[in-house]
DOZAKOL-91648 format. One record per residue (C-alpha): residue in three letters; x, y, z. Coordinates in steps of 0.1 Angstrom, whole numbers, padded with zeros to 4 digits, always signed. Layout:
residues N
ALAXYZ;...
END
This chain:
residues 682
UNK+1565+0205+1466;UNK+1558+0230+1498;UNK+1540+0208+1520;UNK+1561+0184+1543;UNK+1597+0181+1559;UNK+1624+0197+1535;UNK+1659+0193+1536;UNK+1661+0158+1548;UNK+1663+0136+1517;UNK+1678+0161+1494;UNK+1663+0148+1462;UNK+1645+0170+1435;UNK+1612+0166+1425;UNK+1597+0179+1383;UNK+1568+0171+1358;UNK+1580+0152+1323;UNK+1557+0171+1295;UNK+1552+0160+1258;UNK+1561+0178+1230;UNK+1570+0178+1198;UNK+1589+0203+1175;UNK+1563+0231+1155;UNK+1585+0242+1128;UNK+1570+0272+1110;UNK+1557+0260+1070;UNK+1577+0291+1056;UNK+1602+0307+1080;UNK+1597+0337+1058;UNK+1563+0337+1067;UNK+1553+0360+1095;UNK+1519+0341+1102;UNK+1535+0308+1098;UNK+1563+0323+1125;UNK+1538+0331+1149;UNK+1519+0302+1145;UNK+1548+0284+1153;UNK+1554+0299+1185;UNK+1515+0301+1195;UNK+1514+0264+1190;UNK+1546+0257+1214;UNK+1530+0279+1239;UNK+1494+0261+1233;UNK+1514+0229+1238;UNK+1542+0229+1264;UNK+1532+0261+1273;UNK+1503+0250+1285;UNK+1514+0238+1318;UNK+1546+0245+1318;UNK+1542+0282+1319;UNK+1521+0279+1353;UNK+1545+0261+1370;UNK+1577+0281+1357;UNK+1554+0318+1362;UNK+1524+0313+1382;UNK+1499+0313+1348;UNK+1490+0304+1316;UNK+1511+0322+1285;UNK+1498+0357+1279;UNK+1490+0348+1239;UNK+1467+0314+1253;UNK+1451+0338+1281;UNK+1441+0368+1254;UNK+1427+0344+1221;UNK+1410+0322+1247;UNK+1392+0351+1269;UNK+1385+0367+1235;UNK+1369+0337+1219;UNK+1352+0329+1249;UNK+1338+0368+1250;UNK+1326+0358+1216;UNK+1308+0334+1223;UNK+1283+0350+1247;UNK+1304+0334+1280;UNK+1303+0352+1310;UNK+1336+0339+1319;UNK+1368+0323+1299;UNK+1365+0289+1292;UNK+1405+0289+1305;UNK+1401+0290+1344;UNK+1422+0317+1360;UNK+1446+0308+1392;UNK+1438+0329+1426;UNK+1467+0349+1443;UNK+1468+0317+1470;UNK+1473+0293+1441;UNK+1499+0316+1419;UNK+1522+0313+1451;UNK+1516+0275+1454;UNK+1525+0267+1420;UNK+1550+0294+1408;UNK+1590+0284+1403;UNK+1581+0245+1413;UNK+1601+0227+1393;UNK+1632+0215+1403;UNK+1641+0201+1366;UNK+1616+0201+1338;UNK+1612+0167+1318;UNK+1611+0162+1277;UNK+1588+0130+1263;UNK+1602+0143+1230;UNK+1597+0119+1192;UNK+1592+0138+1161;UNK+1583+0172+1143;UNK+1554+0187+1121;UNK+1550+0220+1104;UNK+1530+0248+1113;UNK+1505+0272+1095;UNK+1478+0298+1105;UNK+1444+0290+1105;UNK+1411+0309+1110;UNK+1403+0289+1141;UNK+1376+0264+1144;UNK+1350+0247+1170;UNK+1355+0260+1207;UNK+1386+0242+1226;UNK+1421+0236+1229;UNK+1430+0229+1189;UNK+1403+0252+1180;UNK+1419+0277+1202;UNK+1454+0279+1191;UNK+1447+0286+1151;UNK+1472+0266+1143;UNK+1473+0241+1113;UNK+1497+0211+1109;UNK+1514+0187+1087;UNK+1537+0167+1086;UNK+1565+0164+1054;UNK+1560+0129+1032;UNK+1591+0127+1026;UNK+1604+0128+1062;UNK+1613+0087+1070;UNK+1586+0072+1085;UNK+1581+0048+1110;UNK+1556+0019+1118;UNK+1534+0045+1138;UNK+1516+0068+1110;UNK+1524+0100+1134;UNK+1561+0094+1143;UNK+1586+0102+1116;UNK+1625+0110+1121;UNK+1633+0147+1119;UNK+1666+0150+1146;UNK+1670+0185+1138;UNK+1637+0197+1153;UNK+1647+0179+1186;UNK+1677+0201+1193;UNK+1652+0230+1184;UNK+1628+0223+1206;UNK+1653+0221+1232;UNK+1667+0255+1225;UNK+1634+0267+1223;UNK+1627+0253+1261;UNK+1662+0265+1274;UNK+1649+0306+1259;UNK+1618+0302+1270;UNK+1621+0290+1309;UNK+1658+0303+1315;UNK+1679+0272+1308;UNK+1661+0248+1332;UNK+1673+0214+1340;UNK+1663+0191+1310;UNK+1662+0157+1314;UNK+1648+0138+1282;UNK+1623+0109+1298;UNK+1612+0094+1265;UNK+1630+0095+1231;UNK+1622+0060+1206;UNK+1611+0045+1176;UNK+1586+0023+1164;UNK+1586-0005+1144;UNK+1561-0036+1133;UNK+1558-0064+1153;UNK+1574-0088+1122;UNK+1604-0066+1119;UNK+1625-0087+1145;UNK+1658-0082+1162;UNK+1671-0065+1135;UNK+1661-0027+1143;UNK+1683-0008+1121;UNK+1658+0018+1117;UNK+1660+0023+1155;UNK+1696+0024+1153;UNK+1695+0055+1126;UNK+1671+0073+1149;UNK+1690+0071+1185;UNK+1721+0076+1167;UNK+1705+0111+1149;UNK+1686+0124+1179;UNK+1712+0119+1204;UNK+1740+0137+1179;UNK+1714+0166+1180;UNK+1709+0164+1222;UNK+1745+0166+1220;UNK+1748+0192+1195;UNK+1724+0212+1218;UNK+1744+0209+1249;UNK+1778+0212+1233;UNK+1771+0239+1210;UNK+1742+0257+1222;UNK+1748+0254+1258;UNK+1715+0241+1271;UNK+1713+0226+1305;UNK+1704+0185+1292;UNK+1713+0162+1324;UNK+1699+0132+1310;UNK+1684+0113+1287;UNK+1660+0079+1287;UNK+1651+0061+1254;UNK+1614+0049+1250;UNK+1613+0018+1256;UNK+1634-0013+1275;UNK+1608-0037+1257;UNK+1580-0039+1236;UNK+1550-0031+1255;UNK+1515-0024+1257;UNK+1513+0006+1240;UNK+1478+0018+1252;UNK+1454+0027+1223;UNK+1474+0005+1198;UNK+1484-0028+1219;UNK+1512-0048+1213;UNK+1513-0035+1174;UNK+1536-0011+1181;UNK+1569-0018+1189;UNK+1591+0009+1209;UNK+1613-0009+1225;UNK+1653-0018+1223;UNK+1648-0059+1235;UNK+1622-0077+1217;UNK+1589-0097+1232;UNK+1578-0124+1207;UNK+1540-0127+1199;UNK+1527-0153+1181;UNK+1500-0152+1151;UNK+1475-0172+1137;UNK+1469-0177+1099;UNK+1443-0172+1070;UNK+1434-0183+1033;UNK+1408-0207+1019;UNK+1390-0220+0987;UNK+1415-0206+0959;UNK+1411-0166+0971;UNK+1439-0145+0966;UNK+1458-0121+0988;UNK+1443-0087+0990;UNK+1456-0051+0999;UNK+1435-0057+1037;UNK+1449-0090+1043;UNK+1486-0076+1034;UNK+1476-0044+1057;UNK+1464-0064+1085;UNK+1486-0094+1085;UNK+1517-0070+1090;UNK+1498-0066+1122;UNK+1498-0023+1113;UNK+1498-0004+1147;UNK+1466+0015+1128;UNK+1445-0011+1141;UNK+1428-0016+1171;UNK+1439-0047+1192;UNK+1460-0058+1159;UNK+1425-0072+1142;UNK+1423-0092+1110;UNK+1393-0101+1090;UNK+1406-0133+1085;UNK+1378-0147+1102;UNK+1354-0118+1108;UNK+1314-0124+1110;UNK+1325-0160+1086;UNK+1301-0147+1064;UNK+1314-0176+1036;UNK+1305-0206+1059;UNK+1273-0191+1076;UNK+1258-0166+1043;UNK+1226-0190+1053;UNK+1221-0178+1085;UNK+1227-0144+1072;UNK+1200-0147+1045;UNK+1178-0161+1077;UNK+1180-0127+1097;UNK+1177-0110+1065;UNK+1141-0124+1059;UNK+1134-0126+1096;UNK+1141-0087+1097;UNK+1119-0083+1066;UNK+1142-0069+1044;UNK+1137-0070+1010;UNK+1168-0067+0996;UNK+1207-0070+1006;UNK+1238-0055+0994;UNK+1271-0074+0999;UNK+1301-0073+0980;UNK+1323-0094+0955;UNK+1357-0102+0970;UNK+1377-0093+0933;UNK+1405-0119+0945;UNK+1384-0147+0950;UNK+1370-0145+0915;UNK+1404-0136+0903;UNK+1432-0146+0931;UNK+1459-0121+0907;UNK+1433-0095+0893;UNK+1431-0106+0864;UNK+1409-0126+0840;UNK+1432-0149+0822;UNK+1428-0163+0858;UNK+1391-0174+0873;UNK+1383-0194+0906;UNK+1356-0215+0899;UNK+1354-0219+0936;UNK+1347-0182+0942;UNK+1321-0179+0914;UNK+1300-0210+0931;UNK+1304-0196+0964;UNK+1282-0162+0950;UNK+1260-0187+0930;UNK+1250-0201+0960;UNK+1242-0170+0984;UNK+1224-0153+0950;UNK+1203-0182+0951;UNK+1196-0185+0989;UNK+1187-0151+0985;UNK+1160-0150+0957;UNK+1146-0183+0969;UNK+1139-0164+1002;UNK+1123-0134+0982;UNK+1154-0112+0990;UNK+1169-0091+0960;UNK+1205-0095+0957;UNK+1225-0058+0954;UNK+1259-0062+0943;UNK+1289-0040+0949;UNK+1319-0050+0930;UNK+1344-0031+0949;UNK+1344-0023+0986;UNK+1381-0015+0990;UNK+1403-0053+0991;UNK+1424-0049+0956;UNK+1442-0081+0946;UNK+1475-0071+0963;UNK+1489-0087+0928;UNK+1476-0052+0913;UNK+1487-0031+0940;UNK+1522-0049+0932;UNK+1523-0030+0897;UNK+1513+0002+0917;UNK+1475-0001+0929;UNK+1447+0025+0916;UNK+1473+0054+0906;UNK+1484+0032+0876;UNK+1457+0037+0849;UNK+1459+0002+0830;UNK+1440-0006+0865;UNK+1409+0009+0847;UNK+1411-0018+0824;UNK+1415-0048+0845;UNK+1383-0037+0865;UNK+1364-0037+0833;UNK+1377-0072+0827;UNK+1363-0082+0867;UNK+1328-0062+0859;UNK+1323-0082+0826;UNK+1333-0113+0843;UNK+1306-0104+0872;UNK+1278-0092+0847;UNK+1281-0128+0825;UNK+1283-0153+0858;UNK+1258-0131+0882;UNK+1236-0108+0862;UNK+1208-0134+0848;UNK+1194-0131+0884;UNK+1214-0096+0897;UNK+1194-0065+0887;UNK+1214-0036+0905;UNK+1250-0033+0905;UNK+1272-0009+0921;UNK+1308-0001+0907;UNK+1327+0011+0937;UNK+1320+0022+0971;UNK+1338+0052+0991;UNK+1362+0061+0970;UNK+1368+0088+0986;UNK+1375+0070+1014;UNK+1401+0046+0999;UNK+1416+0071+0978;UNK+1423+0095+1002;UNK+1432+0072+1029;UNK+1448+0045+1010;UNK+1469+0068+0988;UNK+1472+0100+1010;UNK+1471+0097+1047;UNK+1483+0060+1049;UNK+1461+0048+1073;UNK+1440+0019+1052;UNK+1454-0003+1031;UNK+1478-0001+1012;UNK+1491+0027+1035;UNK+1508+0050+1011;UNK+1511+0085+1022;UNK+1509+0106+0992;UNK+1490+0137+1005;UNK+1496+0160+0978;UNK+1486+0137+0951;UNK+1478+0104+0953;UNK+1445+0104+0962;UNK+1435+0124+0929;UNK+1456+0098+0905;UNK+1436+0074+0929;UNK+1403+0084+0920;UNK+1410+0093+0882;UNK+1416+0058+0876;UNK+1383+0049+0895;UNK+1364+0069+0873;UNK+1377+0059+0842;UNK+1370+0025+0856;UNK+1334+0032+0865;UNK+1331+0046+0832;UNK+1348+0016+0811;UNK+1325-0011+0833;UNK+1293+0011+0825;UNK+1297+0008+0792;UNK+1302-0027+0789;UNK+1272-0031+0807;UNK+1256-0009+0785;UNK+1265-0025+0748;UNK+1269-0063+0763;UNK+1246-0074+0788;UNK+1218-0047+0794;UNK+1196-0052+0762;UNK+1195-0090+0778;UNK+1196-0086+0815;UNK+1177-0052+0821;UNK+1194-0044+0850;UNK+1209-0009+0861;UNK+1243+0000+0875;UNK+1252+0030+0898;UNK+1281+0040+0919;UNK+1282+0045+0959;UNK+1300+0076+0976;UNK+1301+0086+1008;UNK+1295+0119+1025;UNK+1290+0140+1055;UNK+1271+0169+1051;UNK+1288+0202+1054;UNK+1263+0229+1078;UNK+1275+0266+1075;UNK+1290+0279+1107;UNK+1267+0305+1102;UNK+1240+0300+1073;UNK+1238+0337+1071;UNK+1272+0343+1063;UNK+1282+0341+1026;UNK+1319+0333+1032;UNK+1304+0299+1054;UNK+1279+0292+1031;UNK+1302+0290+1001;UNK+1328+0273+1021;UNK+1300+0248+1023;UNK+1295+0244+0990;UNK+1328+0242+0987;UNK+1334+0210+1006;UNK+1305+0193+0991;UNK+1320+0196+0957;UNK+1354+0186+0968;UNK+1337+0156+0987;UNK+1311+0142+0970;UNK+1317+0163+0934;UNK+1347+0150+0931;UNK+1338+0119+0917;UNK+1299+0127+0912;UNK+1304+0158+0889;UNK+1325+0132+0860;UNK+1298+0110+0862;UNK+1270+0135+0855;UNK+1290+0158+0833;UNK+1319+0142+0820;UNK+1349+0168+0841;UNK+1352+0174+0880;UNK+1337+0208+0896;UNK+1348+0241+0884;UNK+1358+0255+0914;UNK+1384+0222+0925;UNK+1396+0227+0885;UNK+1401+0262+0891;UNK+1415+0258+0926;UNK+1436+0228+0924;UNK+1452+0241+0892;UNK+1460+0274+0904;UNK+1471+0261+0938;UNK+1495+0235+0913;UNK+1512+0267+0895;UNK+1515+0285+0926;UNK+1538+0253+0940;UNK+1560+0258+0910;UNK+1544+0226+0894;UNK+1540+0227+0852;UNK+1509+0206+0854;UNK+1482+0206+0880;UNK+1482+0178+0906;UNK+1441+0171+0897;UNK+1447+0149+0864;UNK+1420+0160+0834;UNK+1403+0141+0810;UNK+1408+0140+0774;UNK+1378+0145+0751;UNK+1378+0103+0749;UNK+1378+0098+0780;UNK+1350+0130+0787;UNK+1323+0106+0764;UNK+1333+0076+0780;UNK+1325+0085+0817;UNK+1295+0111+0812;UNK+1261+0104+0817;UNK+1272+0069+0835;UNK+1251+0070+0868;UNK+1215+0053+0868;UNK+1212+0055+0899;UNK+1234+0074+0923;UNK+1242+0051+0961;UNK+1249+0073+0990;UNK+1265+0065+1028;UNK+1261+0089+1051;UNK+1260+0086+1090;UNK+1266+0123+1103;UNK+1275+0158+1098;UNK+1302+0187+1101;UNK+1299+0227+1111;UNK+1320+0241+1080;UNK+1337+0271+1078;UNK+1360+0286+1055;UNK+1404+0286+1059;UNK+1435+0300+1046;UNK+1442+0270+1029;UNK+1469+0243+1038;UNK+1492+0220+1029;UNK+1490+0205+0994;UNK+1464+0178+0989;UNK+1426+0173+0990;UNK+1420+0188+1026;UNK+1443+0218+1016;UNK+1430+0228+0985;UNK+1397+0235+0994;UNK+1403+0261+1016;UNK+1376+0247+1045;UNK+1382+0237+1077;UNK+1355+0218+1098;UNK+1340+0203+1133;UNK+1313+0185+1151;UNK+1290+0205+1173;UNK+1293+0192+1209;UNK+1257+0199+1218;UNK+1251+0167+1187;UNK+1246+0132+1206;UNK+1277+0112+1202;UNK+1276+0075+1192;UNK+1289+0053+1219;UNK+1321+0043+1200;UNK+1331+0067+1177;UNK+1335+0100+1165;UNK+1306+0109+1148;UNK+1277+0129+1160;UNK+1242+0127+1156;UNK+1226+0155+1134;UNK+1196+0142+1113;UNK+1180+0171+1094;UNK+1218+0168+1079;UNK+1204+0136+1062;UNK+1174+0159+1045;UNK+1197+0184+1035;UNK+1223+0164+1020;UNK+1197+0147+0998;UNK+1183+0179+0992;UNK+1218+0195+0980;UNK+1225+0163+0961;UNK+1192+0166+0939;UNK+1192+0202+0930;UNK+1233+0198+0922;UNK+1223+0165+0900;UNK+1189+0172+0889;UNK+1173+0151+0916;UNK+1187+0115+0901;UNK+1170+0083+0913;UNK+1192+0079+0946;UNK+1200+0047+0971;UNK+1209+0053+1009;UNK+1230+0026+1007;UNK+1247+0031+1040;UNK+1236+0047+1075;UNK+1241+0037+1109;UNK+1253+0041+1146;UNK+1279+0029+1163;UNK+1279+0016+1197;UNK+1308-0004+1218;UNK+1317-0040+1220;UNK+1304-0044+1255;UNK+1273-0029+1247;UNK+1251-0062+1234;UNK+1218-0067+1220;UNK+1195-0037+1241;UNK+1208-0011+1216;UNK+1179+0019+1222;UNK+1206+0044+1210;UNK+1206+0025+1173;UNK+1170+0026+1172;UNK+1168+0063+1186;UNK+1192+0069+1154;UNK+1173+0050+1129;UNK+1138+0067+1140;UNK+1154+0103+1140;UNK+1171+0098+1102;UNK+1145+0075+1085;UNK+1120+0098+1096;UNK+1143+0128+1080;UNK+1146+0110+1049;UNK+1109+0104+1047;UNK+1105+0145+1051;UNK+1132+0147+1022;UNK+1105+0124+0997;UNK+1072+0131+1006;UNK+1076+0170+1014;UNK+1109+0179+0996;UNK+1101+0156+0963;UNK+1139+0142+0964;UNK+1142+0106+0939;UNK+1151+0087+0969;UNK+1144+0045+0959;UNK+1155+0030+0989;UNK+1171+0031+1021;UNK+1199+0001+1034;UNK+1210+0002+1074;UNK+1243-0004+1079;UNK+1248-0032+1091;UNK+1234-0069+1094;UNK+1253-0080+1118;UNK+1287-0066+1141;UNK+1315-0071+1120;UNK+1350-0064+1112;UNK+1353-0024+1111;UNK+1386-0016+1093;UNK+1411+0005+1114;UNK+1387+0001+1141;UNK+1389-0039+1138;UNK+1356-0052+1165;UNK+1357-0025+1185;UNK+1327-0006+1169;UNK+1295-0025+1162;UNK+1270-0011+1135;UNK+1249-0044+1133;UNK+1216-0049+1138;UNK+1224-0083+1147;UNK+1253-0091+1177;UNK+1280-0114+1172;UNK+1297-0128+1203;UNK+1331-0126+1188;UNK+1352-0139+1221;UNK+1335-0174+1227;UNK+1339-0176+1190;UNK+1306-0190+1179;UNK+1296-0160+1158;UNK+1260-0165+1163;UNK+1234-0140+1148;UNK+1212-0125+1173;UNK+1189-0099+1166;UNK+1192-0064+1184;UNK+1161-0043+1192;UNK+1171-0021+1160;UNK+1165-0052+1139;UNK+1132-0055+1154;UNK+1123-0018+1154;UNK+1139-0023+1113;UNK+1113-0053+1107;UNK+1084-0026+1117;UNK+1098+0000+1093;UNK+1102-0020+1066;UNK+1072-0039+1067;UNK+1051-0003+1069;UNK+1079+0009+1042;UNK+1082+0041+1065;UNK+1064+0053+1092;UNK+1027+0058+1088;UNK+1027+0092+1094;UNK+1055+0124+1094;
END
């Protein structure tokens, strides 16, 4: 602003900063207050305090030079500004602008890794019952806009405000027809108004976000902000009888969740090309394969009073293909696609859903299991519970925080539990086969292993991760301490029953003891640390908070870090809390880019570093480990992440679109492992 001619053009010249409302959890809640404010001034603050008063807010200045202290730095990880550069940047704003959409809660936390969220101790949420929009982060609170701008006009003096971006978003089916738009503009801008009429603060304009739908960086064209409407057209899906499942409902309403708008319709086209697939199987050396039942294409509606005959071939024939080419065939029978029929009469939190699996399983065990041996119920259900049912962002998107994801998962287990035992009385006598379940988890390192609060905080998340639907299995009731927490956490809320459902002494008999083996994905870990709690649901109620350690290696294209001995230990944990069952690695795996093709040394680095940990956890630790599955064949469709990440082993050219297999140097570095079953030496 000080270099050059002034006084010639007489314009003005500002900076437009982003923020959104922090409203305290409990105004009556001193913490909660200050939070608040800290993470306003974390926030805006940030560089809006420079430019207003020549530095950074005193609160940012003292918890970041403290921390830093703490952490053995010789100087503060916040850069200071010299006298020269506190007279260049102080009082340069002529009018400060507002990129303002929506509001979430704040709470104090204990902190967490080093940086700018870490920093700030400050928790959010956002309210489920707030409206929501089609993107999962913006939903319409107007009152916290006019706060936020009386909070700006107290803070800086009643500066110019001029609001630069203010919109909605909606799906890219919704049309002309933007009446949720409507709602928002017409409740924001009575609040703008409300703050300059009432309140007096100095608003001298406002812009709404957008003119037209745009390219809305990280999400595409899936979100749509703005007030005329660009038309882009769709292809279409279906074949051989299948029915409609939650992911194709999720991804055909084109969900701004997804990167570049992705569907599986056509994916890997695993159903045309399962030959090839069984090819680079044996050519790898591998000498078994999990895949997974679609439960639609067997039963289009989820149930069994109607079968596809075209489905049940279609897994006749890759069975087949696979034990002629001396490859086992490992089935799952649930990764995540529920007939959307079932989802209609309200998806996993409905119980008779319990019953309807058992129905699928049976169904599955009489066509498949003369010739399948291992079976696996479910996989990750803590992912699609508490993703599916409480954050929203997989299908079917429901955002139920508090308790959905626990109704989620009580159903699962009762359905594990109902399928095990017809397995058990009907078809194991006959088929000898064995049937397990797969979860997923990271494992949880203590901030500091010799700190008891860490180290229980640890234990902690493990048993709210992976006990949480391990502990029924093995003992017929989930952990003590999520019983004990969950329900007192539930009373505190004003609730008569706890938000974790039980199980009835019928139900106890029916699920305990049903694991013969126990399946396992894993691909990397967290630094844990204990927390003051948070907002109701499964992340709040176990009173941990964690983070990734920068100094891990990062995949190329996501956000996991690489820590192996987290493998060994989680094994480790698993067998002493279990009694060291007969366990599957039935996912692991690295993540690299779609640009990155076939020279993937980063993948086989991985591999060697965690195969060689696991090999530590058998032959030295004594862990029951059976077997070990890389995840994946071949570069597929990723879920939220669509083709963007690439676990195979195999690349897929996805954009000339003739999905050929070609093998990656992991596949060839796997063919060595598996033909030595390990590395000859520790």
């Amino acid at each position: 602003m000080r270099v050059g001619k002034e006084n010639q053009q007489q314009g003005k010249v500002g900076i437009t900063l982003d923020s959104n409302w922090n409203e305290p959890l409990d105004r009556n809640n001193a913490s909660d207050v200050a939070a608040s404010q800290r993470a306003l001034k974390f926030n805006h603050g940030w560089i809006a305090n420079p430019l207003f008063r020549g530095e950074y807010p005193p609160i940012m200045r003292k918890m970041v030079d403290e921390k830093s202290a703490a952490e053995g730095r010789a100087e503060s990880r916040l850069p200071t500004f010299s006298p020269e550069w506190v007279n260049i940047i102080n009082g340069t704003l002529d009018f400060l602008g507002l990129n303002h959409y929506t509001t979430n809660y704040g709470y104090a936390t204990s902190g967490g890794a080093p940086g700018h969220d870490g920093d700030a101790e400050v928790g959010g949420w956002t309210d489920p019952t707030w409206p929501e929009s089609a993107a999962s982060w913006l939903r319409v609170v107007p009152w916290g806009f006019r706060r936020l701008l009386n909070w700006l006009a107290m803070e800086y003096g009643n500066p110019a405000i001029y609001v630069t971006e203010n919109g909605f978003a909606d799906k890219d089916t919704d049309g002309l027809d933007d009446q949720g738009r409507v709602d928002y503009y017409r409740k924001y801008i009575n609040e703008m108004l409300k703050a300059v009429k009432i309140d007096g603060v100095n608003v001298k304009g406002y812009t709404a976000w957008s003119l037209i739908d745009n390219f809305e960086w990280a999400e595409g064209y899936t979100q749509r902000f703005g007030v005329h409407y660009v038309d882009i057209i769709n292809g279409a899906w279906n074949e051989q009888g299948r029915g409609e499942s939650i992911w194709d409902t999720f991804t055909h309403q084109k969900n701004t969740i997804i990167t570049n708008a992705a569907t599986g319709d056509l994916a890997c086209d695993s159903y045309h090309r399962f030959h090839e697939d069984v090819l680079a199987l044996k050519n790898a050396g591998a000498q078994f394969y999990r895949f997974s039942l679609s439960w639609s294409r067997i039963l289009p509606n989820g149930l069994d009073s109607n079968i596809n005959q075209a489905g049940i071939d279609y897994y006749n024939r890759l069975i087949n293909d696979l034990i002629e080419n001396k490859i086992e065939p490992i089935i799952t029978l649930y990764h995540w696609d529920l007939p959307q029929a079932l989802q209609d009469v309200g998806g996993w939190p409905n119980e008779d859903l319990a019953y309807y699996f058992s129905d699928y399983a049976r169904l599955a065990f009489k066509h498949f299991g003369d010739r399948v041996k291992t079976w696996i119920t479910f996989n990750e259900v803590w992912v699609f519970c508490k993703f599916g049912y409480g954050s929203g962002a997989h299908a079917p998107g429901l955002i139920q925080p508090a308790e959905g994801p626990y109704q989620c998962a009580h159903t699962v287990i009762k359905a594990h539990g109902l399928a095990y035992r017809i397995y058990e009385t009907e078809f194991r006598k006959k088929q000898q086969g064995k049937i397990g379940i797969t979860l997923d988890c990271i494992y949880l390192e203590p901030r500091d292993g010799n700190n008891a609060e860490d180290v229980a905080a640890m234990h902690r998340g493990l048993k709210f991760n992976h006990g949480w639907i391990a502990n029924p299995l093995f003992y017929g009731e989930y952990p003590p301490i999520m019983r004990k927490m969950v329900d007192e956490k539930s009373i505190a809320e004003g609730r008569s029953s706890s938000r974790l459902p039980s199980f009835d002494a019928r139900w106890t008999k029916i699920i305990n003891g049903t694991v013969d083996f126990l399946g396992l994905n894993h691909y990397s870990s967290m630094i844990v640390f204990p927390t003051l709690g948070g907002p109701p649901g499964q992340d709040g109620d176990s009173d941990t908070g964690n983070y990734q350690d920068v100094k891990w290696p990062p995949f190329l294209s996501s956000i996991h870090r690489e820590f192996p001995a987290g493998l060994r230990r989680l094994v480790n944990w698993i067998a002493n809390e279990y009694g060291n069952p007969p366990l599957y690695i039935t996912e692991s795996g690295y993540a690299d880019r779609d640009t990155d093709g076939p020279d993937d040394k980063e993948r086989v680095n991985y591999y060697r570093s965690y195969i060689n940990e696991i090999l530590k956890a058998v032959r030295i630790d004594k862990v029951n480990l059976q077997a070990y599955t890389a995840w994946s064949l071949m570069d597929n469709f990723e879920w939220t992440d669509g083709y963007s990440q690439r676990f195979g082993v195999h690349y897929i050219d996805f954009a000339n679109g003739n999905l050929t297999r070609v093998p990656k140097s992991s596949a060839k570095f796997l063919a060595k492992v598996f033909k030595d079953n390990g590395f000859p030496k520790l």
